[in-house]
ZASEGU-231038 format. One record per atom (N, C-alpha, C): x, y, z. Coordinates in steps of 0.2 Angstrom, whole numbers, padded with zeros to 4 digits, always signed. Layout:
<pts>
XYZ/...
</pts>
This chain:
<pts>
+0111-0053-0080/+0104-0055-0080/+0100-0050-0076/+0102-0051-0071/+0099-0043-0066/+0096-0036-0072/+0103-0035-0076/+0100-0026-0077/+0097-0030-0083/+0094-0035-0088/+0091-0037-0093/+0083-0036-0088/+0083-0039-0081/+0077-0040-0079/+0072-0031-0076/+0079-0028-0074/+0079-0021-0074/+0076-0019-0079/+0077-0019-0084/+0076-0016-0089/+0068-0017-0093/+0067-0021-0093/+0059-0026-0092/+0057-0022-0086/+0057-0023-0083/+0054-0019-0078/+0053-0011-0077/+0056-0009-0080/+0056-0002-0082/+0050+0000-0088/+0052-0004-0093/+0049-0003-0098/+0041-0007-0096/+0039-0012-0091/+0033-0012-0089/+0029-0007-0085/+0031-0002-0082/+0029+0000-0074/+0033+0005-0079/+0033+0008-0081/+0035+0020-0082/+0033+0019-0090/+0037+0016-0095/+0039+0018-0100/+0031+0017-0104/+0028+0008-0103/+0022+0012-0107/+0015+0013-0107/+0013+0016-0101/+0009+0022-0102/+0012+0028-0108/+0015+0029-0108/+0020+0034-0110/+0017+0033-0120/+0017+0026-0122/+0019+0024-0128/+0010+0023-0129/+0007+0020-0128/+0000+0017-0127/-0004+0023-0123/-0010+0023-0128/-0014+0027-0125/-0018+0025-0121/-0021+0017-0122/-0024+0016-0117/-0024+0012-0112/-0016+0011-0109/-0012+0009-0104/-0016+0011-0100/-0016+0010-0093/-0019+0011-0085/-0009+0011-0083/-0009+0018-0081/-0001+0018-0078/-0003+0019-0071/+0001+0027-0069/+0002+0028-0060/+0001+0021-0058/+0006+0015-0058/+0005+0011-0057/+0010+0009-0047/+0012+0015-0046/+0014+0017-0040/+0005+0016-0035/+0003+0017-0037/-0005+0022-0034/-0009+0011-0031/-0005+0006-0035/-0007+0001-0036/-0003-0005-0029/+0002+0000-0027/+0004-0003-0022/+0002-0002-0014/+0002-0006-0009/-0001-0008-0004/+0001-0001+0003/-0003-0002+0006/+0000+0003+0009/-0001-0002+0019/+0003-0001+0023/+0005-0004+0028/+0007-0011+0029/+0010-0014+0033/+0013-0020+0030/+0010-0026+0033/+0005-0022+0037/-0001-0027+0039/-0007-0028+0034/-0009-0024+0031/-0012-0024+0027/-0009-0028+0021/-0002-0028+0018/+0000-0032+0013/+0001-0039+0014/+0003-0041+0020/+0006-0048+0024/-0002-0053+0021/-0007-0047+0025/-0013-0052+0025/-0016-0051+0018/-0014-0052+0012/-0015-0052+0005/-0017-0045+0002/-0015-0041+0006/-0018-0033+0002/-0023-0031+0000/-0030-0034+0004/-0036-0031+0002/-0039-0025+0004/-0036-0025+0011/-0034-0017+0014/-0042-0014+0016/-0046-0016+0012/-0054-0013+0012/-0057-0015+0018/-0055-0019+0022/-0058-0020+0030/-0055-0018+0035/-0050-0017+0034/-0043-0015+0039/-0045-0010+0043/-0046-0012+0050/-0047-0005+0054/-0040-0007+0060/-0035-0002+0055/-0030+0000+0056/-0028+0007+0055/-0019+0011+0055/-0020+0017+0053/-0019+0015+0046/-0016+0011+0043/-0018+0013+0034/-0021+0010+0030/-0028+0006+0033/-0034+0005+0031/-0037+0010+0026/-0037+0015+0029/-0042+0023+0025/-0039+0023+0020/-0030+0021+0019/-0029+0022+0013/-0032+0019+0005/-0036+0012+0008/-0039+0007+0004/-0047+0009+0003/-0051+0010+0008/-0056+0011+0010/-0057+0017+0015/-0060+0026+0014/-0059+0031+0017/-0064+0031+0023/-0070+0024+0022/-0077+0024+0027/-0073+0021+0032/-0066+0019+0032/-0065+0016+0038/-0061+0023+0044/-0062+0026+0042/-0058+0033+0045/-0066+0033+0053/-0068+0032+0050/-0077+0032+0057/-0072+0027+0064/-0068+0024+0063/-0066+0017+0068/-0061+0022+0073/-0063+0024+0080/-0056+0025+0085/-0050+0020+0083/-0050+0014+0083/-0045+0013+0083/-0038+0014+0077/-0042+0018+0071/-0039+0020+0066/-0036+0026+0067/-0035+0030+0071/-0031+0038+0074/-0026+0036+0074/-0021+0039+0071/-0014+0038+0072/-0011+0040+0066/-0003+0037+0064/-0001+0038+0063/+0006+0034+0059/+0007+0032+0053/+0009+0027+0052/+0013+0029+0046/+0019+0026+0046/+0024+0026+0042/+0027+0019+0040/+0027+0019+0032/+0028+0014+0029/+0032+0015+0022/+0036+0007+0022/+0042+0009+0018/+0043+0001+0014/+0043+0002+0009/+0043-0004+0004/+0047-0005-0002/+0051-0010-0002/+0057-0010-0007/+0054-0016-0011/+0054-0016-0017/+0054-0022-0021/+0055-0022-0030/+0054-0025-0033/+0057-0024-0041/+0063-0020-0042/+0069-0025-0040/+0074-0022-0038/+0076-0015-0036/+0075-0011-0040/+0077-0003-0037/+0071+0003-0036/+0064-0002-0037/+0057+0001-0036/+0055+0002-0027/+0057+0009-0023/+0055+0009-0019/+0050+0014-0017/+0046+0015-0013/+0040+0017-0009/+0038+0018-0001/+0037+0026+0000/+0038+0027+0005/+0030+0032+0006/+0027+0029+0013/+0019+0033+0012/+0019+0034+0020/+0018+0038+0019/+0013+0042+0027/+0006+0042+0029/+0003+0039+0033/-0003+0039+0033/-0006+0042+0042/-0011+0049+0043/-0012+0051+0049/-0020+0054+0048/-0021+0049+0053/-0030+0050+0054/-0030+0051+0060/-0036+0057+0063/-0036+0062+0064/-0043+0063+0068/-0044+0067+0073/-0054+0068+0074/-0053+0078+0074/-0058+0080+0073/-0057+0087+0073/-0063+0089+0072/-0065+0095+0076/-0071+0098+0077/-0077+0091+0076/-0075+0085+0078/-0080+0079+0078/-0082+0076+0072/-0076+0077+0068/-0077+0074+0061/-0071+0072+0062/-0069+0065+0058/-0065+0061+0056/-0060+0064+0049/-0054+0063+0049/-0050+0063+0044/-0043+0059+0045/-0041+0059+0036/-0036+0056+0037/-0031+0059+0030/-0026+0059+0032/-0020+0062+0028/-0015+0058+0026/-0015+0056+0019/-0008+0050+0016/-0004+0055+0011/+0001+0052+0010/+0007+0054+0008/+0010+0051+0005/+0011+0049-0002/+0015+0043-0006/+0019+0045-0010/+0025+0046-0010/+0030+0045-0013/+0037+0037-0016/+0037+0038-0023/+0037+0031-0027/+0042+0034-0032/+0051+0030-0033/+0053+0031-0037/+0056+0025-0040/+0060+0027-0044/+0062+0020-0049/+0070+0023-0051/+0076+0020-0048/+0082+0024-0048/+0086+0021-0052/+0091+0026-0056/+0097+0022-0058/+0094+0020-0066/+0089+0024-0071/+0086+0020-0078/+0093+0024-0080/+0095+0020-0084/+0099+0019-0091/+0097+0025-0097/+0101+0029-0097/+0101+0033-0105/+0107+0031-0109/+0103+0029-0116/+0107+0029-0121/+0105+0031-0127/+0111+0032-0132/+0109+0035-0138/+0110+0030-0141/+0113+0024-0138/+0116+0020-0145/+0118+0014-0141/+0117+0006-0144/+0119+0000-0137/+0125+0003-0135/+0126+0000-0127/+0130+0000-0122/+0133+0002-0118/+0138+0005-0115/+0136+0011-0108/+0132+0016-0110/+0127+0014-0103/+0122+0022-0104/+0127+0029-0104/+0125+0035-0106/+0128+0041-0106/+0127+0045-0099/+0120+0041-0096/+0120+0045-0091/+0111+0040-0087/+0110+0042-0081/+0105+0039-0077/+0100+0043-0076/+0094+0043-0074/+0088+0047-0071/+0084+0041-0068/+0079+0046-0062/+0074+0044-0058/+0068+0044-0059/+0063+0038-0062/+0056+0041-0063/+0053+0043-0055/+0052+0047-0055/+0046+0049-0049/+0040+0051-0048/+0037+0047-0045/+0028+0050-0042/+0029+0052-0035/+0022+0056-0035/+0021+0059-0027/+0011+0059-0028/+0009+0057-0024/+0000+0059-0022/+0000+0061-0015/-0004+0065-0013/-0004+0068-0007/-0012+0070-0007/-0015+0066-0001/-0024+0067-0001/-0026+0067+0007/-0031+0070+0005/-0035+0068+0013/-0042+0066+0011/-0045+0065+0017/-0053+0061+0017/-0056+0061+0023/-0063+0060+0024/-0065+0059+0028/-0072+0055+0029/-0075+0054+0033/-0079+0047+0035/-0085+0049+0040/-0092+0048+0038/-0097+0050+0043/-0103+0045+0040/-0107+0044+0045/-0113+0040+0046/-0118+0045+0041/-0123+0039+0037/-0127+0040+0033/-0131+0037+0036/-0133+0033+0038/-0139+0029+0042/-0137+0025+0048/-0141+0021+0051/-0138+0020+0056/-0134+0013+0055/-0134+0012+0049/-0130+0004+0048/-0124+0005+0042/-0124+0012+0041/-0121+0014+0034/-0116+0019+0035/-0110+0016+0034/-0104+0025+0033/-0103+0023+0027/-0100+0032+0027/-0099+0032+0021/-0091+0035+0021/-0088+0037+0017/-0082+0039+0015/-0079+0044+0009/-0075+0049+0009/-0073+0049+0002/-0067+0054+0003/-0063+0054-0002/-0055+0058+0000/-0056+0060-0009/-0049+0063-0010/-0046+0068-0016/-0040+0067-0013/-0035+0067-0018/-0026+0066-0020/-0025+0071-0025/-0019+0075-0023/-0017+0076-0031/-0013+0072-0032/-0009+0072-0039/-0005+0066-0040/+0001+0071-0045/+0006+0069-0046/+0012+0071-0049/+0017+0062-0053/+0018+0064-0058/+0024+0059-0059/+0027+0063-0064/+0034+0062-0065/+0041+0061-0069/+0043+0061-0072/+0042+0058-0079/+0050+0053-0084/+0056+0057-0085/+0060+0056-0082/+0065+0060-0087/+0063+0068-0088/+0063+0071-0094/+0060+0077-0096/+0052+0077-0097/+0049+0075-0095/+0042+0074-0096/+0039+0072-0089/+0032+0077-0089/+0029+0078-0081/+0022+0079-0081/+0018+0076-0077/+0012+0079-0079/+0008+0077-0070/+0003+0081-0069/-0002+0082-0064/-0007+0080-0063/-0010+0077-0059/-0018+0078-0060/-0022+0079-0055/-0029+0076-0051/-0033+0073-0047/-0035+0066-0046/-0036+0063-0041/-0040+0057-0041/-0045+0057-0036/-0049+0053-0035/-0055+0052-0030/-0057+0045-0029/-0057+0044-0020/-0058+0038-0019/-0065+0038-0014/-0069+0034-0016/-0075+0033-0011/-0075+0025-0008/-0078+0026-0001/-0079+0019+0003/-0084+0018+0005/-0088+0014+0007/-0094+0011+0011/-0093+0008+0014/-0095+0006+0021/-0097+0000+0025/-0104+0000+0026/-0107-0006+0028/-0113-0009+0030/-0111-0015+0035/-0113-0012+0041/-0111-0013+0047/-0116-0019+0050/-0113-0023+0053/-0119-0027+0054/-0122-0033+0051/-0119-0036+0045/-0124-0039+0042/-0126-0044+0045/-0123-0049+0049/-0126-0055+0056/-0120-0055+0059/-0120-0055+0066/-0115-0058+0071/-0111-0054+0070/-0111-0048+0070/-0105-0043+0069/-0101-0044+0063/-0102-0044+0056/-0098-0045+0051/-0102-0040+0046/-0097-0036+0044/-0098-0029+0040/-0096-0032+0031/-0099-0029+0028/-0097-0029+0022/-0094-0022+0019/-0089-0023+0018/-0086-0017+0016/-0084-0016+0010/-0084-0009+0005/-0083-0009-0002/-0079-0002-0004/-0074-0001-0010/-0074+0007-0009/-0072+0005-0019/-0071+0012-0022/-0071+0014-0027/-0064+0017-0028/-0060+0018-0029/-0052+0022-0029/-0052+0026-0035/-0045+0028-0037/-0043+0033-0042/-0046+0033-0047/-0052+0036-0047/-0054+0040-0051/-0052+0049-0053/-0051+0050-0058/-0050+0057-0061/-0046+0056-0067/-0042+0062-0068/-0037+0060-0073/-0030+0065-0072/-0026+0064-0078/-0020+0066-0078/-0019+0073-0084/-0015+0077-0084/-0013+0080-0091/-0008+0077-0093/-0008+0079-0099/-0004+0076-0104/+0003+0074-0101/+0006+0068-0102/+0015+0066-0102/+0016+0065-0108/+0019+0069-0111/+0023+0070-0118/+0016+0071-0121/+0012+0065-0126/+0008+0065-0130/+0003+0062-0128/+0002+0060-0121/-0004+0057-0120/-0005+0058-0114/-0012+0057-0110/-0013+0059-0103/-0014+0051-0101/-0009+0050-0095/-0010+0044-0092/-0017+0043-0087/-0018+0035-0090/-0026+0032-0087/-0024+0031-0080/-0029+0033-0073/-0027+0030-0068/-0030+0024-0066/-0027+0019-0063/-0029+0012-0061/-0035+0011-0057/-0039+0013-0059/-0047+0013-0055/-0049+0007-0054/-0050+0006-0046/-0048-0001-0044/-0055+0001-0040/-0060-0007-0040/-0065-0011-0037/-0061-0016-0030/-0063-0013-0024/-0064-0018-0019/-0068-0019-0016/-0071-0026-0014/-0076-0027-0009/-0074-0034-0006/-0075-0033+0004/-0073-0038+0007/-0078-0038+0012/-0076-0044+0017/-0077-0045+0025/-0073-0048+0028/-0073-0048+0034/-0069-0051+0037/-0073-0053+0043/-0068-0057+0048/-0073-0060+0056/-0067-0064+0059/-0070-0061+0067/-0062-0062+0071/-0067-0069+0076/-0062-0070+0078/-0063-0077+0082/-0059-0077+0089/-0061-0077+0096/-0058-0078+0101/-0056-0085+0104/-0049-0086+0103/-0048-0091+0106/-0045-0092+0112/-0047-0093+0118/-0045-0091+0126/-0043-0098+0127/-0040-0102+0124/-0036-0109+0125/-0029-0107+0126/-0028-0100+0119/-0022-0101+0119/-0020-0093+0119/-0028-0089+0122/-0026-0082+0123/-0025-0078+0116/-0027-0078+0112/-0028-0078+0106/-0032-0073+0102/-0030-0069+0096/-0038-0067+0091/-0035-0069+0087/-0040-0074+0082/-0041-0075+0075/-0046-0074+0071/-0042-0068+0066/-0045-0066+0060/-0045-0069+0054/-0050-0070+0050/-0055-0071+0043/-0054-0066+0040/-0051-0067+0036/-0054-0059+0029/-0056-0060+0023/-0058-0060+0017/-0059-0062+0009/-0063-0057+0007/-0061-0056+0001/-0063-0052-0002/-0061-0053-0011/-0066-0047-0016/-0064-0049-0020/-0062-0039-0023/-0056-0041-0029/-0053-0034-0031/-0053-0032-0040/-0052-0026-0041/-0054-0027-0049/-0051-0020-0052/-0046-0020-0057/-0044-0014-0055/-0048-0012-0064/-0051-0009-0066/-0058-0007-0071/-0055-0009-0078/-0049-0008-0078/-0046-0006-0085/-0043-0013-0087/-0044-0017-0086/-0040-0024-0085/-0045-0031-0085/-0043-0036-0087/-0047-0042-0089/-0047-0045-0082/-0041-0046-0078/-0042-0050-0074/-0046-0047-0067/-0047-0054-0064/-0053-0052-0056/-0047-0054-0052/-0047-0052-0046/-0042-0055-0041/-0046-0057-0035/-0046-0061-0031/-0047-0064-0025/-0042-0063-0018/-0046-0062-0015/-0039-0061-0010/-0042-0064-0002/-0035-0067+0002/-0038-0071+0007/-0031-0072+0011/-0035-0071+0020/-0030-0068+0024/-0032-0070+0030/-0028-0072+0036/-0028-0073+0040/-0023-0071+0047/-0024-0072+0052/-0020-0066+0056/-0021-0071+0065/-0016-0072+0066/-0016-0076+0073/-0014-0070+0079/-0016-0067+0085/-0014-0063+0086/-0013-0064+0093/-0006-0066+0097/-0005-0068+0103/-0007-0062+0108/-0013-0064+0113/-0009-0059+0120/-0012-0050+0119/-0013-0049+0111/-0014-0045+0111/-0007-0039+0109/-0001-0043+0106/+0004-0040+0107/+0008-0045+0100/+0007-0049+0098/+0012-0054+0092/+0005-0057+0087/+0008-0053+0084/+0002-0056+0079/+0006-0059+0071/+0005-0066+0069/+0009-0069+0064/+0003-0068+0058/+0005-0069+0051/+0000-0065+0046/+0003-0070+0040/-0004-0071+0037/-0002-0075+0031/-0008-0072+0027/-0005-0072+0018/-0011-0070+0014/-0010-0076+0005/-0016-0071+0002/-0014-0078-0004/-0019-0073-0010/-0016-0072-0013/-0021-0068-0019/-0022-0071-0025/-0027-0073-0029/-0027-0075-0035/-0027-0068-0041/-0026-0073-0048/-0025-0067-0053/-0020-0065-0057/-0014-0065-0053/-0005-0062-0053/-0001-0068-0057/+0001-0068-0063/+0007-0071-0063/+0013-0071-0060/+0017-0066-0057/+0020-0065-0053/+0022-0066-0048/+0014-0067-0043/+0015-0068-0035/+0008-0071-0035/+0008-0072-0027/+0001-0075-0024/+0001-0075-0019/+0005-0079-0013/+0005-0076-0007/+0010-0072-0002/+0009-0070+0003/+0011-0063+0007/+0011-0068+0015/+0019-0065+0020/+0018-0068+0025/+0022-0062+0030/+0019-0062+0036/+0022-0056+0040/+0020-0056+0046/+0021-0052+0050/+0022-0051+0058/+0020-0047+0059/+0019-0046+0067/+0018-0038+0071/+0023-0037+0079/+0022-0033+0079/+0024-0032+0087/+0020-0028+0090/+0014-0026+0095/+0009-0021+0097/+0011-0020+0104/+0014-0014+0105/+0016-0011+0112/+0013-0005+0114/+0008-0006+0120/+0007+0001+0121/+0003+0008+0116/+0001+0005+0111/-0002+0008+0105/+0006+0009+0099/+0010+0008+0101/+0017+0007+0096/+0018-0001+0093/+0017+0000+0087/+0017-0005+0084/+0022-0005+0079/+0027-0012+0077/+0032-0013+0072/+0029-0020+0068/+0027-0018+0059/+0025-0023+0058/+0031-0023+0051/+0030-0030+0047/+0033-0033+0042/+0028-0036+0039/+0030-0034+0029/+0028-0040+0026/+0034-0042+0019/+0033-0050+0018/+0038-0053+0012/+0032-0054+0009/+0035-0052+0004/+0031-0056-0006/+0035-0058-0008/+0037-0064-0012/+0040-0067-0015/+0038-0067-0020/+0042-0065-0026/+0040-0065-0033/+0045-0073-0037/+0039-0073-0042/+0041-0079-0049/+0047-0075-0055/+0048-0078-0057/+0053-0077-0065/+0059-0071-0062/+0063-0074-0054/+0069-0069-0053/+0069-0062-0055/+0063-0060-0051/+0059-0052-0050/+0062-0052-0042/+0063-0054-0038/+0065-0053-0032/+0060-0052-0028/+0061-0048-0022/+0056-0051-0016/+0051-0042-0015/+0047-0044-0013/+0046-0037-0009/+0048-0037-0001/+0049-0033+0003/+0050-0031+0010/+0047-0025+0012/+0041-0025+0015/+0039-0020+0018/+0039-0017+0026/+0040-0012+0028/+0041-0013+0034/+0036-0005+0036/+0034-0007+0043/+0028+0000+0045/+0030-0001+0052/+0030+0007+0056/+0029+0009+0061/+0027+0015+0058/+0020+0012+0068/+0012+0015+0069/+0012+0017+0076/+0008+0021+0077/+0008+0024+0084/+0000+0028+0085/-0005+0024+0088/-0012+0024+0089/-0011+0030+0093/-0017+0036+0092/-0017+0042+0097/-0023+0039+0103/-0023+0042+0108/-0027+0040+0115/-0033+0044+0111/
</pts>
């Protein structure tokens, strides 16, 4: 049952972009980036974290976002992901440097049913920077570049993308409206066609709450996401209990996905060193996701 759902899953996520022209692939470019961002439903667009910028680039303007973060997520059976993310201040401008690396190991070649003759690895890689500065006094803005690379087998192609971000700071009581625009650009040809990238719409807010009863932050987050090429809208909605300043437990819930919907995870915060975690539980015996991230805030 396992390599039947393999095999599904293969042929979802690499093979057809490849066959359809007007498929939305680089479907690696679609996964989460830090596992605090993921735990709390992966709208990521508010996150003033280090791999918030991944999702939204205006959030690179926030100190707290300096650092440096490493993260590693395993899920759809043998679909694994590894991303670096380091933001940065320099000559008094902001940046931020991510790193994604996305394989799919062990696919089956065959000329004919029954033992394959041999195995191969789909691979992507994108590698971008960005950076983030004030437009007005209530407004940053943001924007980065990626190149991108992917795989199949004997077939390879390259391209560009470009992601812009906004915040509008302040709109009452300290609650920002945050929004960004993602992978735009394109790719060259794979075999016979140039794969469409997942040009994805988010927009959120979020709001923290102090509670000194039990020494406490709790945060609010919601927003809504949309990836252009695609009928459905997604909803996303998260919350984060954060002890002491040092234990923060994290729960999320996304609409949309047949698949999935909610997301649950931890922290550990030491000293600017942080160890986080998140679980996704997937429907129809896809397995689970597990992401894990250490982070290291610069002074």
């Amino acid at each position: 049952m396992k390599k039947i759902l393999k095999v599904l899953v293969i042929n979802f996520l690499i093979f057809a972009p490849i066959l359809a022209q007007n498929s939305s692939g680089l479907t690696f470019l679609k996964i989460g980036s830090g596992a605090q961002n993921i735990a709390l439903g992966d709208l990521g667009v508010t996150s003033k974290n280090i791999s918030g910028s991944y999702y939204n680039p205006a959030l690179l303007i926030f100190e707290e976002t300096k650092g440096a973060a490493l993260t590693h997520t395993s899920q759809l059976l043998d679909l694994s992901t590894n991303l670096l993310n380091i933001n940065f201040k320099y000559w008094d401008l902001d940046f931020g440097f991510n790193v994604n690396t996305t394989s799919v190991s062990d696919i089956p070649v065959r000329n004919i049913p029954g033992e394959p003759i041999s195995t191969f690895n789909a691979n992507y890689f994108s590698a971008g920077i960005a950076t983030a500065f004030n437009m007005a006094e209530n407004i940053t803005f943001g924007l980065g570049t990626k190149f991108l690379y992917e795989n199949l087998y004997r077939d390879e192609a390259s391209g560009w993308g470009f992601d812009f971000g906004v915040i509008y700071h302040s709109i009452f009581d300290g609650v920002s409206l945050n929004a960004s625009l993602r992978n735009l650009g394109s790719m060259s040809e794979l075999r016979n066609e140039a794969t469409s990238l997942p040009t994805d719409l988010r927009i959120g807010t979020e709001y923290g709450i102090s509670v000194e009863e039990i020494d406490s932050e709790i945060t609010l987050l919601g927003g809504f996401q949309k990836y252009t090429s695609e009928e459905d809208n997604h909803f996303h909605l998260g919350t984060q209990i954060y002890y002491k300043s040092i234990i923060a437990l994290r729960f999320g819930y996304v609409t949309g996905y047949e698949s999935k919907s909610i997301s649950l995870g931890f922290g550990v915060d030491w000293e600017g060193l942080a160890f986080d975690y998140a679980h996704i539980p997937f429907d129809f015996n896809l397995g689970d996701s597990h992401t894990i991230s250490l982070s290291y805030k610069f002074n």
